[in-house]
N, C-alpha and C positions, 0 to 999 in steps of 0.2 A: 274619276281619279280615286287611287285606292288612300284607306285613311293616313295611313303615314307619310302620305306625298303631301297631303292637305296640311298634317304636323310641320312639313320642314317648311311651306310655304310660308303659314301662319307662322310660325317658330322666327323664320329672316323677317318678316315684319316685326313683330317685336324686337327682335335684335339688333335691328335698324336702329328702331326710333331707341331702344338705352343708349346704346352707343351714342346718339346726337342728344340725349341728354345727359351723357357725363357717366352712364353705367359700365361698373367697373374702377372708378374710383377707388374703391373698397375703403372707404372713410366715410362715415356718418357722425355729426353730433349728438351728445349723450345731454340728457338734462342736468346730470350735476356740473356744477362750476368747476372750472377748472382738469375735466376732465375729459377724456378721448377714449372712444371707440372704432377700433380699425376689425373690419369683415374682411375675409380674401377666401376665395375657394380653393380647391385642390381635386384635380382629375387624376384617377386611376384607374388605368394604366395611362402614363400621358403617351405612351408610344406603342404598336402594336402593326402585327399582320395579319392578314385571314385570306386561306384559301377562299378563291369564290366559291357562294352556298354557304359557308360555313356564317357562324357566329359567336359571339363571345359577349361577358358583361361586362357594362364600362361603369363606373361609381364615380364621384362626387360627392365630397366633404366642404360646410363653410366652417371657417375658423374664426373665433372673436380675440381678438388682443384689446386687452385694455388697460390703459396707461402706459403704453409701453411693454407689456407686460408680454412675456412667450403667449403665441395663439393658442390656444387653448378649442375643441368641438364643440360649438355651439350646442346647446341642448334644449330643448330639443333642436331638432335638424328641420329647416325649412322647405319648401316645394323647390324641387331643382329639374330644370325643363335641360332638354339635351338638344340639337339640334347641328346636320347633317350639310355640309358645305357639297355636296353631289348628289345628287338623287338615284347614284346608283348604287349607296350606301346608307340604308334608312334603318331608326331606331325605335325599338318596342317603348310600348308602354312600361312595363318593366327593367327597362333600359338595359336593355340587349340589341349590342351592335348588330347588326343583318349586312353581309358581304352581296348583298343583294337587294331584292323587294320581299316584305315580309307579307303574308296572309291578310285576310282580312281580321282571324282573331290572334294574327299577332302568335302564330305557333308553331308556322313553316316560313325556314329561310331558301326563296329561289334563286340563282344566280342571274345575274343581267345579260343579255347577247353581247355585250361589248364592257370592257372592264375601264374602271378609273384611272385616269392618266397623274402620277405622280400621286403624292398626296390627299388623301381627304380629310376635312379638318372636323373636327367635334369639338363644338362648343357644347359648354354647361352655362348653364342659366340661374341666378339667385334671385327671381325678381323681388322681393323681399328688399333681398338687403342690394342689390343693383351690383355684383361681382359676378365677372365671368374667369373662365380658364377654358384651355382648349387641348385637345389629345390628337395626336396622327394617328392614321392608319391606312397602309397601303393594299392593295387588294390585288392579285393572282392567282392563277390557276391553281388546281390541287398539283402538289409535291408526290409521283407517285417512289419518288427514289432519290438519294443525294448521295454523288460521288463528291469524295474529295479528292485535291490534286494541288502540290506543292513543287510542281518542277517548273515554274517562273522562279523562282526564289530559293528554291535547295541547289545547293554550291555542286556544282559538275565534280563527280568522280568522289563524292563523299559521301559515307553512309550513315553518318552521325553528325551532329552540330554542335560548335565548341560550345562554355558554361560561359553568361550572359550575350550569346549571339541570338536573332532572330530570324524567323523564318515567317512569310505570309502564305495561309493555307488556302487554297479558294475551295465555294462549295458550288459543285453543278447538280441542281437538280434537272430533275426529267418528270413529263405527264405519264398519265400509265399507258399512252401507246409509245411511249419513249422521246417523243417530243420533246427539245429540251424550253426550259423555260427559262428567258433572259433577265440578263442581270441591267438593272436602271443606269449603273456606272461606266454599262458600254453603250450609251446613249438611246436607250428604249427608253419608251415611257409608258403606255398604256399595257396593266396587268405583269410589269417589271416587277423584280427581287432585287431591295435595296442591299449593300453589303452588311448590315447591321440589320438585317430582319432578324436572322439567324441567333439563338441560342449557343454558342459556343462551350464546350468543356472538356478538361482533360482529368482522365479519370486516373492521374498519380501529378497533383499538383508539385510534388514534390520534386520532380523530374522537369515539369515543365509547366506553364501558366498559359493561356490563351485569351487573346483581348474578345471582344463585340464585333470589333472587325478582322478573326481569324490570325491574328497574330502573334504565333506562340514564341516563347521565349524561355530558354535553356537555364535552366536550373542547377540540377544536380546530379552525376552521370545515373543512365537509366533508361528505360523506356517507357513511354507514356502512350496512350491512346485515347487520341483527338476524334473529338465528335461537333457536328452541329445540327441543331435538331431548330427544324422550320414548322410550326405549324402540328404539333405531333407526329409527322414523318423526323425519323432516325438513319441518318448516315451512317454506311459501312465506317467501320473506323478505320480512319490511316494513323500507325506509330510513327513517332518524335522518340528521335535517341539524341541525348543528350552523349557528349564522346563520352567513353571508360577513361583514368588513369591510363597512361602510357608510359610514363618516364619522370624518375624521383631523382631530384639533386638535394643529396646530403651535403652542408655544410658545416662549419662550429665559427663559433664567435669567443670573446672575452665574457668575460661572467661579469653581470652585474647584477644591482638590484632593481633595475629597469628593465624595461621591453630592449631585446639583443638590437647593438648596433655594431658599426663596421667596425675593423675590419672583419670579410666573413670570406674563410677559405676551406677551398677541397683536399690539402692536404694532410696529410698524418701528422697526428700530435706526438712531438717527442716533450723531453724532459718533464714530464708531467711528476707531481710529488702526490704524496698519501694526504685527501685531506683540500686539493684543488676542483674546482668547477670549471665548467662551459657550458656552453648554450648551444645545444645541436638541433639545426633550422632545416625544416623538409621544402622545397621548392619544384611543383607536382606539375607535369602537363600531360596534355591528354598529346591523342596522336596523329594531330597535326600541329603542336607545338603550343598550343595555347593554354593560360593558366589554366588550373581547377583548383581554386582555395575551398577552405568551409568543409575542410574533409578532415578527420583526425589520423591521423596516419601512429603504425605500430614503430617504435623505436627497439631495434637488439641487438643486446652485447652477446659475444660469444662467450664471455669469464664475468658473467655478474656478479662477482664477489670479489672483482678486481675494479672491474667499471659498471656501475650502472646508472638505468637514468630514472629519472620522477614523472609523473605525472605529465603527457603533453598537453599544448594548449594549445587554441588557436590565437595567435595575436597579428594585429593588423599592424603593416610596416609603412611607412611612409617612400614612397618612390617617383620617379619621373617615368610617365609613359613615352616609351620611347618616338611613337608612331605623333602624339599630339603636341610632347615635352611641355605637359603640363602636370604638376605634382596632383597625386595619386595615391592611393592606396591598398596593400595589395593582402591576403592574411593569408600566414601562413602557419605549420604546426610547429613550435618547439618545444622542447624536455630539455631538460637540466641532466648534464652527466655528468656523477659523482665519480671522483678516485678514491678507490678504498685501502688499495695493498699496490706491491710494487711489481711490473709484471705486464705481460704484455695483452692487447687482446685486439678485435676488429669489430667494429658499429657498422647497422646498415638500419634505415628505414624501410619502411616494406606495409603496403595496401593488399590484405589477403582477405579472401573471401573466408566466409559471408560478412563480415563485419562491415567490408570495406570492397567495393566493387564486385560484388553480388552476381551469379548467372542470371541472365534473364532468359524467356523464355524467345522462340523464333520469331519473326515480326513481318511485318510488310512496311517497308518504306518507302517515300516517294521516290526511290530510286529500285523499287521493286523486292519481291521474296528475300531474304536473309536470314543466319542464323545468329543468334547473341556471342557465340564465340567465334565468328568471322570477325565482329565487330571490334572484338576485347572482351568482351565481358567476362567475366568469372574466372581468370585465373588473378594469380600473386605480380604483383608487381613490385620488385626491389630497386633500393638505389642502390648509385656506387658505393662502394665500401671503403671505409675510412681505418688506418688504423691508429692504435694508440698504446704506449709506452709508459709506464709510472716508474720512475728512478727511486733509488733506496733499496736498504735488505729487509727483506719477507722471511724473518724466521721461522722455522717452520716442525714440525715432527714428521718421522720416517717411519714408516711401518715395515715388519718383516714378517714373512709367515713362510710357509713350506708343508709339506704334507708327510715330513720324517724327520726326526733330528735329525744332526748332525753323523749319529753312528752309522746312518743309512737304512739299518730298521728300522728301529723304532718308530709308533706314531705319534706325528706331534698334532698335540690340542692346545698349543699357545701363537698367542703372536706378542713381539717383541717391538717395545717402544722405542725410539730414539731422539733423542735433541739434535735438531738438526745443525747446528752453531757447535755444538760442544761435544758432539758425538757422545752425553752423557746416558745410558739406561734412563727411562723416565717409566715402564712399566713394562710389566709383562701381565698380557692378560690370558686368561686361560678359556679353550674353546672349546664346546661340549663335542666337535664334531670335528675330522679331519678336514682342515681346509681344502678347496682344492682349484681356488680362484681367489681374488682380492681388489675390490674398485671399491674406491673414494669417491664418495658423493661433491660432485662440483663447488657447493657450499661449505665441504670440510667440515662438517658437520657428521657423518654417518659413511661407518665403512662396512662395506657388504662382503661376506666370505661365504660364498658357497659350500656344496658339499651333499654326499649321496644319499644323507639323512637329513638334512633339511638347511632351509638358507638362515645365516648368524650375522643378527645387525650388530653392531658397535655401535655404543655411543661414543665418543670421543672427547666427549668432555668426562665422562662418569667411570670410561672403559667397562661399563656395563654391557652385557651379552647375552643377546637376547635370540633363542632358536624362534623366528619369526615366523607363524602362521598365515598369511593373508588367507582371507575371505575368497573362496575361489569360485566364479561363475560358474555354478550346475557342479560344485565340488563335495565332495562326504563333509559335513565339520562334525561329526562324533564318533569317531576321534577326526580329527581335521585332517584332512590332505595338504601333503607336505607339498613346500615349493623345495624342488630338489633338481641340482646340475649345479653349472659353471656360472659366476656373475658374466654378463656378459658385457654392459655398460649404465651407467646410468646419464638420465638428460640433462641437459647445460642449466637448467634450470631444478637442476636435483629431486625431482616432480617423480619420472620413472626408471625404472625398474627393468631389465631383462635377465632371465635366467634360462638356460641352457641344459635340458639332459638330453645328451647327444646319445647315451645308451638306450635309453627307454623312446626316442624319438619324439620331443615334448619340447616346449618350448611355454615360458610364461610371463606373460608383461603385469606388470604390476604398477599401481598407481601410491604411491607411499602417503599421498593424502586422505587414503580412504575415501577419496569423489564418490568412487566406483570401485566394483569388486575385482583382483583380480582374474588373467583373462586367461585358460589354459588350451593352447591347441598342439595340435600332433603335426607335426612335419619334424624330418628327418634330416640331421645332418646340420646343423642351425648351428653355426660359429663364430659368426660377424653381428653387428649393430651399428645402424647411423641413427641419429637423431635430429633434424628438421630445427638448425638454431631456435627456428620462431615457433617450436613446439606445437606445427603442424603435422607431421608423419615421422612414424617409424618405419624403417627400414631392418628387414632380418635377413643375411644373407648367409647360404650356407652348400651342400652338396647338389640341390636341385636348381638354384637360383636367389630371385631375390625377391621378397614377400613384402607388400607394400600394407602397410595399418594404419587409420586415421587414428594418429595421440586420442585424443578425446574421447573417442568410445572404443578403442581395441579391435574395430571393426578390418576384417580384413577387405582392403580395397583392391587389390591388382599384382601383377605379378610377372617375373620375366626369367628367362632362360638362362642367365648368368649359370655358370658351372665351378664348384670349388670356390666359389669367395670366402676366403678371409678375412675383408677388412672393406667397409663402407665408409667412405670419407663425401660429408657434405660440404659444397662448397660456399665461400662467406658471402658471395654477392646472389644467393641463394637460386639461380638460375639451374645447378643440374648437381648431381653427385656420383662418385665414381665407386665401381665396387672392383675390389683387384679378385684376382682366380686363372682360369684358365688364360682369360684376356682378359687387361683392363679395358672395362665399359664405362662410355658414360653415357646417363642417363638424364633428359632433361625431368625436371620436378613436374612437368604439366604432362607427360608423358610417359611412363614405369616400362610399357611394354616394347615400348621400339629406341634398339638401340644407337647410340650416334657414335660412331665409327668413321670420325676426317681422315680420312683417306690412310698415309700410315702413320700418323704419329703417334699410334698410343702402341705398346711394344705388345707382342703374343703374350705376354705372362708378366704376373708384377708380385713380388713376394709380400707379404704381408704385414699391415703395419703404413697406410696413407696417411699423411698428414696434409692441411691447409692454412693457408696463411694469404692476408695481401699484401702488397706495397705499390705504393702510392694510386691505390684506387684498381689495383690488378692482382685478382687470384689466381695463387698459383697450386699445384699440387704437384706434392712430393713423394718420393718414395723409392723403393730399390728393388730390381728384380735383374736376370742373369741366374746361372748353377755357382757353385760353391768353386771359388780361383777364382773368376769369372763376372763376379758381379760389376751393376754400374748404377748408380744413383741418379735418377730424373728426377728433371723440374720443368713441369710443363705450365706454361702460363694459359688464363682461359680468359679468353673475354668473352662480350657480347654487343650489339647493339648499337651504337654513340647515344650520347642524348643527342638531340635535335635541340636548336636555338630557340629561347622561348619569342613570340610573335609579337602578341600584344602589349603586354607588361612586362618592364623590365626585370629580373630575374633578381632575388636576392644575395645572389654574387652573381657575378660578368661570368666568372669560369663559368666552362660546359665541359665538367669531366666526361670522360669515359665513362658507360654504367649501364648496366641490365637492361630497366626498364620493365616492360611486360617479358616476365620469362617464356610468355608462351607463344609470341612472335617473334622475338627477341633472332638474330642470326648468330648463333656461339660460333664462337671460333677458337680451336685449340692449338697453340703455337707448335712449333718444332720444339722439340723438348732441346732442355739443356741437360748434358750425359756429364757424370765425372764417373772415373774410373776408380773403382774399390777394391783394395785390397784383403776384403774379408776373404775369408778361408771357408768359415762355417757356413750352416743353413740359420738365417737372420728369423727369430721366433718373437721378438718384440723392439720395438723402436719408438722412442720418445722424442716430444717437440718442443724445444724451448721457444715460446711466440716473443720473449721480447726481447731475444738474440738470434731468431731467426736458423734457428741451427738445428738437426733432427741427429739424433743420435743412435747406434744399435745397441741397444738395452740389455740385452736377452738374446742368446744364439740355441741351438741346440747342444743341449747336452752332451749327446753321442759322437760329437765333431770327432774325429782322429787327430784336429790337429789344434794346440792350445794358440787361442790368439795373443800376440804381443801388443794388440793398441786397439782400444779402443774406437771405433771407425763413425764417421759423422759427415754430414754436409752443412757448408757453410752458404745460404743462399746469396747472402752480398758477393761472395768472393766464386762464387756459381763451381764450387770446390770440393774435393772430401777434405774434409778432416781427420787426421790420425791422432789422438793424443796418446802416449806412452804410459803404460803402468805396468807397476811392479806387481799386480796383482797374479795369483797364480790360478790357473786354468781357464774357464772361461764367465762371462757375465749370464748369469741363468736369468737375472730381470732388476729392471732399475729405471730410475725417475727424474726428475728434473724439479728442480726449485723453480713457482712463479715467479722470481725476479731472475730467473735464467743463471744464476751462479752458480746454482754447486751441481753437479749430478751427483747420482749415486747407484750403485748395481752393487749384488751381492756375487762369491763364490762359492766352490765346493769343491775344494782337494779330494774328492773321492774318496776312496776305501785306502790311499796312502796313509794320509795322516789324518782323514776324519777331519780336517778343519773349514768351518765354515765363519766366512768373512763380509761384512760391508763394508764395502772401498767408498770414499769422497775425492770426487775431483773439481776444481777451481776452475769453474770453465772463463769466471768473468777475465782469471791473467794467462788463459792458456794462447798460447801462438798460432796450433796448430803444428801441421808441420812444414818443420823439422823441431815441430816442441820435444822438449825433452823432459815434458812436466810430469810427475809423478803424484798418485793419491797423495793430497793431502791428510788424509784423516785414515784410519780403518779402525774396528771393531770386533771385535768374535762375535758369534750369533750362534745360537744351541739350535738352530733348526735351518735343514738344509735351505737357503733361500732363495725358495723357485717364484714368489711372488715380495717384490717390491713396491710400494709407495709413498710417494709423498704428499702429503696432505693440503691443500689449499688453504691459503690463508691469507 
């Protein structure tokens, strides 16, 4: 008999007879009075596997407690004997487990002809102090390979798992002639693989967590890659995707100074005042309907200086799950929306990569090969869109400017201030450069005036004037390179900057934070700008198409064949954006290069000058196109998608508006437009949108018209109407604005080389009828400079 057979022999006689006298106990008396000594041992590993042949070490600690006192490692550490419930599982001197029978010097482990059925047990030994503990360990063939495989348990026809759902993984290993090697839980026993031998781990806990017994469980969307490792053999890994965002329901509540309670609705806020709050709540599911909380979602206004929001948060709501009707809890994102000024604007929430549902990489899941944006992954997902209304008058200032006086020669280097209440002169400031454009910064803060010698900021508090150099990527700065052209817009969050020289074929974005420097490139023909509400992409469209730039770095991303655009209008439920030109196009946001063209609703050609707006959770897009007699004013509604009912947890409001969702699965659909017929004569050169009357206006005609218009011309979207209002003004409107609280317009004229008189007309839009109004300026002004560019200032 070889020596370690002799050990386990010897080893169960001793173990015997402690046992029948009380060993294990682990209590011994101490000589002082009144006091106790408790011994206990401790085995590690208490649980374990070994390919047969292999081996591993087992240890054993004894512990002394005394008085009660936490155990504490004996010190020294006593003679601890080990001893082997199978004999085809024996232990060194050393105490190195053997998945077999060990040598005679105890330095080769050989496997047995026949392997251990279930369990073998390892006892430790204190004879000393008379405490035992004992360890498993089950014994199998070498693991030359482990598949995994999840289709018991991964749900038919789905390629992702909602956020705290589970799924059970199994592991198949194989011998290295492929043999597989059985699992003890399908009722093997000798040389079986318990479910819990296996190592389990997911290498992005954060996505998803896996139990001892392969049971991973949904986290936070994402993909994760599952592994279990038997024995130092490593499993192929199979991915766990946790779902992506699908579908954002925007609600508001009453403001308190509590976590938001009922009631909580989808519709648009009217009568709001200067100075009022709400609590606007994001309610997210992925795309089969199920919650995903624990995500912070982006909140955006289109007029931040009208409405904006604070900080969002994640708060936990109290609810009844519908499926158990047992109270519950669910968390969701809210922000606080502030009213600042009166005036209209639209909110949407919106999870935009990478912040917020990130691309991932391709994957393999138990439903086979896939890519991360089959899945969802990586693009925007918007809610529906809400609008909102602030009552009160927004006073405000007017700017005038023009590129000649009045006389018609002359150049002019001023622009001309106005009270917009009083029509009183508030300044004239003077400009080192001929203007030859005019945009107000959405903040009211900074007005930009272009020009062939360089671009002229305004402050507007100081009417200070400043020929503004930016920092130009790869530019001269001694003497600096000018930014020189036409302003072309700036972003809703007053952040950038486009400028336009259409002669020199140049175009330049500009970041006015000094982030970054700005960016100058050469395309030709550049006369439009959209800007990306959530201050994800700019858009430039111009003679060759439409040039797509990630905001943040200036980076040119993509690009499309659009021809002639004039005018980029992004839409609020952020799903796609249109550029007018040859044909109006539109374009979904996850997609620049391919255009989406429903069948015939969008007309051959659309003059220039789109506007957007929603109601009650539906954008729509406006605008006029037809020749001159001829014209007709559209309003096309756009949807997408539904939301889908939420599944598990009852929904922060019952409502299930209409809404985006993932823009990039999303199914758009552009309604049959609504036509009104227009009596404009001219060719329409600029058009303004009042958002919290809902009413677009023509601004600005061409000059050269032959024929003087008599009325003012507009569309009313409630009334799905033109509007004509009547003015005594003479000739025609070269460019004009609109007050944010939607009451007054204003356009300037220019009698020509008759009488040389140049005029800014006021009109009362809040008492006008329409027609058959017969309402006439209320206000007008002289102005020293012909006024080919109007504005008015936000406030």
């Amino acid at each position: 008999m070889k020596r370690t057979s002799t050990l386990i022999g010897i080893g169960f006689a001793v173990l015997l007879a402690c046992l029948q006298a009380g060993c294990g106990s682990s209590a011994t008396s101490s000589t002082q009075p009144g006091s106790k000594d408790v011994y206990s041992i401790v085995v590690l590993p208490s649980k374990f596997t070994l390919n047969s042949g292999d081996q591993s070490a087992i240890a054993a600690t004894v512990y002394l407690s005394h008085d009660n006192n936490p155990p504490e490692p004996l010190v020294p550490q006593p003679e601890i004997q080990f001893f082997s419930s199978d004999q085809r599982v024996t232990i060194s001197p050393t105490n190195q487990v053997c998945a077999g029978q060990w040598d005679a010097s105890a330095r080769f482990c050989t496997p047995t002809a026949t392997l251990p059925a279930g369990y073998v047990t390892i006892t430790a030994l204190s004879p000393a102090y008379n405490v035992t503990d004992t360890a498993s360990v089950s014994v199998h063939p070498r693991a030359a390979g482990i598949t995994l495989d999840a289709s018991g348990s991964w749900p038919a026809g789905q390629d992702c798992v909602s956020q705290n759902q589970s799924i059970t993984y199994s592991a198949v290993p194989t011998q290295a002639g492929g043999a597989p090697i059985g699992s003890c839980s399908a009722g093997l026993t000798a040389g079986c693989i318990y479910d819990d031998d296996y190592v389990w781990s997911s290498d992005n806990p954060n996505v998803a967590t896996v139990s001892a017994f392969g049971v991973v469980v949904a986290h936070n969307p994402g993909v994760a890659n599952i592994f279990a490792k038997l024995n130092g053999t490593v499993s192929a890994p199979l991915a766990f995707a946790t779902c992506p965002p699908d579908k954002i329901v925007l609600s508001t509540s009453p403001y308190t100074t509590t976590t938001p309670v009922p009631p909580f609705a989808t519709s648009d806020l009217a009568s709001l005042s200067n100075g009022d709050q709400r609590y606007a709540t994001a309610s997210m599911v992925d795309k089969y309907g199920f919650p995903l909380s624990s995500v912070l979602l982006t909140y955006t206004s289109s007029a931040p200086i009208k409405g904006s929001f604070g900080t969002p948060l994640l708060l936990a709501y109290p609810v009844t799950d519908p499926m158990t009707m047992q109270p519950t809890t669910v968390t969701r994102t809210t922000a606080t929306l502030g009213i600042h000024s009166a005036g209209g604007f639209t909110m949407t929430a919106s999870c935009a990569p990478p912040e917020c549902n990130p691309a991932v990489a391709n994957f393999v899941s138990p439903n086979g090969p896939t890519t991360g944006s089959a899945v969802g992954f990586g693009y925007p997902v918007y809610s529906n869109v809400l609008g909102a209304t602030a009552n009160g008058i927004s006073g405000s200032r007017v700017l005038v400017t023009g590129t000649l006086l009045a006389d018609g020669t002359t150049e002019a280097h001023r622009m001309e201030v106005f009270n917009s209440e009083s029509m009183a002169p508030l300044a004239v400031v003077a400009m080192p450069n001929v203007p030859n454009s005019l945009v107000v910064s959405p903040d009211g803060k900074t007005a930009y005036a272009g020009s062939s010698s360089g671009l002229m900021v305004v402050n507007l508090t100081s009417y200070e004037v400043t020929l503004q150099t930016y920092p130009i990527e790869g530019g001269q700065t001694n003497p600096p390179d000018l930014v020189t052209g036409k302003v072309l817009g700036v972003s809703a969050d007053s952040r950038y900057v486009v400028v336009s020289d259409v002669d020199n074929s140049l175009v330049f974005l500009i970041d006015t934070t000094g982030t970054k420097k700005a960016t100058r490139y050469t395309l030709a023909g550049i006369n439009a700008v959209g800007f990306a509400q959530d201050g994800s992409n700019i858009w430039l469209g111009g003679d060759s198409g439409v040039y797509v730039f990630q905001a943040d770095t200036f980076v040119l991303i993509g690009s499309n064949a659009s021809s002639n655009v004039g005018s980029i209008a992004w839409m609020p439920d952020g799903q796609s954006y249109f550029a007018s030109g040859d044909q109006l196009v539109n374009y979904s946001t996850c997609d620049d290069s391919n255009p989406q063209l429903p069948g015939t609703n969008l007309p051959s050609a659309a003059t220039d000058g789109l506007a957007t707006t929603a109601v009650s959770g539906i954008s729509h897009l406006l605008g006029i196109n037809g020749t001159p007699g001829a014209y007709s004013w559209f309003d096309y509604s756009v949807t997408a998608s539904s939301l889908v009912p939420q599944q598990s947890v009852a929904e922060i409001t019952d409502l299930v508006p209409g809404g985006t969702g993932n823009v990039c699965t999303a199914t758009v659909t552009i309604g049959a437009p609504v036509t009104a017929a227009s009596g404009l004569q001219c060719t329409a050169q600029k058009l303004s949108f009042a958002p919290a009357l809902k009413q677009q206006f023509v601004t600005g005609v061409d000059p050269a018209c032959g024929t003087a218009e008599s009325a003012l011309h507009g569309y009313d979207l409630a009334t799905q109407s033109e509007i004509t209002l009547s003015t005594s003004a003479a000739g025609v409107p070269l460019s004009g604005d609109i007050l944010d609280d939607g009451r007054k317009l204003y356009f300037g004229t220019w009698s020509g080389n008759v009488t040389q008189t140049s005029t800014l007309h006021r009109i009362d839009l809040a008492t006008s009828t329409g027609t058959p109004g017969t309402l006439t300026e209320d206000a007008s002004v002289p102005v020293s400079v012909i006024p080919d560019f109007v504005a008015v200032v936000p406030n």
